[in-house]
C-alpha positions in Angstrom: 64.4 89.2 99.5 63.4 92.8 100.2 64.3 95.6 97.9 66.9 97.7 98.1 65.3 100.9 98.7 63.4 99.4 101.5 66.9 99.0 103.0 68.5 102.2 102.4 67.9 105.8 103.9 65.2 107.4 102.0 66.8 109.9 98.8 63.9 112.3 99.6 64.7 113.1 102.7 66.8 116.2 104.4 69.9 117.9 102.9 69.9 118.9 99.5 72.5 118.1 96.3 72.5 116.2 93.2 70.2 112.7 93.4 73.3 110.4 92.5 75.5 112.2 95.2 72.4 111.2 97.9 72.0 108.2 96.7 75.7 107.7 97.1 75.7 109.0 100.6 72.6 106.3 101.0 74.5 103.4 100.0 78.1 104.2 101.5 75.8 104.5 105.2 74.2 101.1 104.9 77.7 99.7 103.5 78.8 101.0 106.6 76.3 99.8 108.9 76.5 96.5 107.0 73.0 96.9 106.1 74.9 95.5 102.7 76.5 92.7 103.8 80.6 92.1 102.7 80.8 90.0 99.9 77.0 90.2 99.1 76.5 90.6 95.3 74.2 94.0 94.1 71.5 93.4 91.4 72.2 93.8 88.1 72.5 98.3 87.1 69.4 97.7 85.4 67.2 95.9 88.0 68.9 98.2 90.6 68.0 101.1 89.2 64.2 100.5 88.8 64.3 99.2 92.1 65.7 102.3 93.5 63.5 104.8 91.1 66.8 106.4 89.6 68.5 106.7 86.0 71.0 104.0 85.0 73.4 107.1 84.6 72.8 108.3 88.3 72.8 104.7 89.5 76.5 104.3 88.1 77.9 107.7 89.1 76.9 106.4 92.7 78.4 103.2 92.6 81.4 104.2 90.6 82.3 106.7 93.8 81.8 103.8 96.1 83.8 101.6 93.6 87.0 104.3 93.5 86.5 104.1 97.7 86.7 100.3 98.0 83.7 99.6 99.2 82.2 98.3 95.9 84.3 95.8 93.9 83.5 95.1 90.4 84.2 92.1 88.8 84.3 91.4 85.1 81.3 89.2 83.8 80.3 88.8 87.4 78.6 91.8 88.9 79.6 94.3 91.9 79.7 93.3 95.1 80.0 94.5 99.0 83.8 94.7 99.3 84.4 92.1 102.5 87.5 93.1 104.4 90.7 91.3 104.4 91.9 89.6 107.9 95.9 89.3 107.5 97.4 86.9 110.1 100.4 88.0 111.7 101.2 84.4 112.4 102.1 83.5 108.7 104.4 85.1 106.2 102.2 85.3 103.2 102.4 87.9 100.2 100.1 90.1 99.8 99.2 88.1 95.9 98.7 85.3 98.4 97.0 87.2 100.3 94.3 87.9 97.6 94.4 85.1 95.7 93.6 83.0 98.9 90.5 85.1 98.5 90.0 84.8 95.0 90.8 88.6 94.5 92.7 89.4 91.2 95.9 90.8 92.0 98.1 93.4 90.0 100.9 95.7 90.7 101.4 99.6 89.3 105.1 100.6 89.4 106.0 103.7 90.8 109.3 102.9 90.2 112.3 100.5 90.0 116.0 100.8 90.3 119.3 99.4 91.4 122.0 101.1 93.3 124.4 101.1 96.3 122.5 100.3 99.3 122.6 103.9 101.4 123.4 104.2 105.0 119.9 103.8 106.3 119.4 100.6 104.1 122.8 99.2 105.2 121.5 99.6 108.7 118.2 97.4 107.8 119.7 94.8 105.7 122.8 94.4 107.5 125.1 95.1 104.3 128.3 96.2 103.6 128.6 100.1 102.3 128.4 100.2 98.3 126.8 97.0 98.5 124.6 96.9 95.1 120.6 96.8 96.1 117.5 96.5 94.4 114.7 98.9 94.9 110.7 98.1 94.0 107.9 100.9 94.6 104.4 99.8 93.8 100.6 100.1 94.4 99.2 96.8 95.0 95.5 96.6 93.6 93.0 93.9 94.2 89.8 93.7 92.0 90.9 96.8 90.4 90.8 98.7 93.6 94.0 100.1 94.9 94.9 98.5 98.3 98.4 99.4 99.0 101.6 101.2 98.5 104.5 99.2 98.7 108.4 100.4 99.0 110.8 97.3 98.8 114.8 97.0 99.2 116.1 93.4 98.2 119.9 92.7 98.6 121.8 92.2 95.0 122.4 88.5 95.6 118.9 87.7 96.4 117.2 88.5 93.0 117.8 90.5 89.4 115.5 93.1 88.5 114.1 91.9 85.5 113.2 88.2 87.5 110.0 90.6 89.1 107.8 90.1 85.6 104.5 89.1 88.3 102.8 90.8 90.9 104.4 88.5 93.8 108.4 89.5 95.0 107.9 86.4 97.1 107.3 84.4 94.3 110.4 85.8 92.3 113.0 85.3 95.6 111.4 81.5 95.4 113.0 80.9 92.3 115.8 82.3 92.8 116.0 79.9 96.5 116.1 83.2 98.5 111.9 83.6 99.8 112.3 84.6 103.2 111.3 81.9 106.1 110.9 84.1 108.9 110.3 88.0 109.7 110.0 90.6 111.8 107.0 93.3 111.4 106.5 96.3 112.8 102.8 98.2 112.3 101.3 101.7 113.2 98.4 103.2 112.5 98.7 106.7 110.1 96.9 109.2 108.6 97.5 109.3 104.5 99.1 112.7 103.3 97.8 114.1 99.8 100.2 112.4 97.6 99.6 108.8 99.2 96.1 109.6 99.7 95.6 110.8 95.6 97.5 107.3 94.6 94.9 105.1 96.6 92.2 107.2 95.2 91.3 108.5 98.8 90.6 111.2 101.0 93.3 113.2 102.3 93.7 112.5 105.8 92.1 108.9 106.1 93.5 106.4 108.4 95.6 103.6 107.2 98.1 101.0 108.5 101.7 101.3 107.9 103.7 98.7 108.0 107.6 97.9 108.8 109.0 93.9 107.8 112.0 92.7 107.4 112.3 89.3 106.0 115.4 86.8 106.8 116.7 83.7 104.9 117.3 80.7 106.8 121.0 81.5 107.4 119.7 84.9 109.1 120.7 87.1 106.5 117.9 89.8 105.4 116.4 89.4 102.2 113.9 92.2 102.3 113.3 95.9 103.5 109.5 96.9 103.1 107.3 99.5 104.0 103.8 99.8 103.1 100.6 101.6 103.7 97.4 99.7 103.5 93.6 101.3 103.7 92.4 101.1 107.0 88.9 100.8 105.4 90.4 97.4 103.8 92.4 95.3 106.0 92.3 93.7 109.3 95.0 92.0 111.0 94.7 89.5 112.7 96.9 87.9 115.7 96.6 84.6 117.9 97.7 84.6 121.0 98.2 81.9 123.6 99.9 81.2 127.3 101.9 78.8 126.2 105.7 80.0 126.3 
């Protein structure tokens, strides 16, 4: 297996600055170039380090950049690896803990907040409720492996849940036992640019592209049991559609 410094842009060459900051521009081209392959697991810090002729303290200041970025994942008692992106089929209503877990990511959410309330005008709109209708509101960033994926903004009708039934990092799973996980849903998705504040929760440039994306998910008696907007990392996620002629 060659070395990795036989695959990697020599750290002597052009341009100037601190040797963990070249070697961390080294590694992020070749991630990005999939000289590094997704899901390929880096040698151990120590064996890396010899291999690449740096410090074990330079070595980790370079990968814990690329780590913060996403394209490292580190996983405890296993090693770091090449993050591999996610593909996200449109044709299934998954979570995004299913999501992850399908992958054999470990998921966890970080509140930004939770209420309750009357459902506002623009909410009433969405859901299809009644004014002063009581609603529950959940704002999160979804993190995979540590790494911070997405931010999530979520309305759920009163009847559908209680607040304190979301104890996990899956809303699908709490609407499932409470009967009221949605079987059907419509999704609308854009491609955005991250302002500062999203950009600073992701742990991400200001400015980087991402995918935002619109759902609203309906019961079976075509009542809406969920409102949500999120922005993903474009550097993370594809998604994924199949298409056929067949009416």
């Amino acid at each position: 297996m060659p070395l990795l410094a036989e695959k990697i842009r020599p750290l002597d060459g052009p341009g100037g600055g601190p040797l963990y900051r070249r070697l961390e521009d080294a590694l992020r081209d070749a991630l990005r170039d999939q000289v590094l392959q997704p899901n390929e697991a880096l040698p151990a810090e120590r064996d890396l380090a010899a291999d690449l002729s740096v410090s074990r303290i330079t070595l980790r200041k370079a990968l814990d950049a690329l780590v913060s970025e996403g394209l490292l994942i580190r996983r405890q008692g296993a090693g770091t690896f090449v993050a591999g992106r996610v593909e996200k089929q449109f044709a299934k209503l998954s979570s995004f803990s299913e999501d992850m877990a399908a992958r054999g990511r470990t998921v966890r959410s970080e509140w930004l907040g939770r209420s309750s309330g009357a459902v506002t005008p623009d909410e009433s709109l969405t859901l299809g409720l009644s004014p002063g209708t009581p609603v529950y509101r959940f704002n999160r960033i979804r993190f995979a492996d540590e790494t911070p994926m997405a931010i999530e903004y979520s309305t759920i009708p009163g009847f559908g849940l209680d607040s304190e039934d979301v104890v996990g990092p899956s809303l699908y799973a709490a609407l499932e036992v409470t009967g009221n996980r949605p079987v059907r849903a419509l999704q609308r998705l854009r491609a955005v640019l991250f302002n500062a504040e999203q950009a600073a929760l992701l742990g991400i440039e200001a400015g980087a592209p991402g995918l935002y994306i619109e759902r609203r998910g309906f019961l079976a008696d075509g009542r809406v049991i969920e409102a949500t907007r999120s922005w993903y990392r474009g550097d993370a996620y594809d998604f994924v559609a199949e298409l056929d002629t067949r009416g």
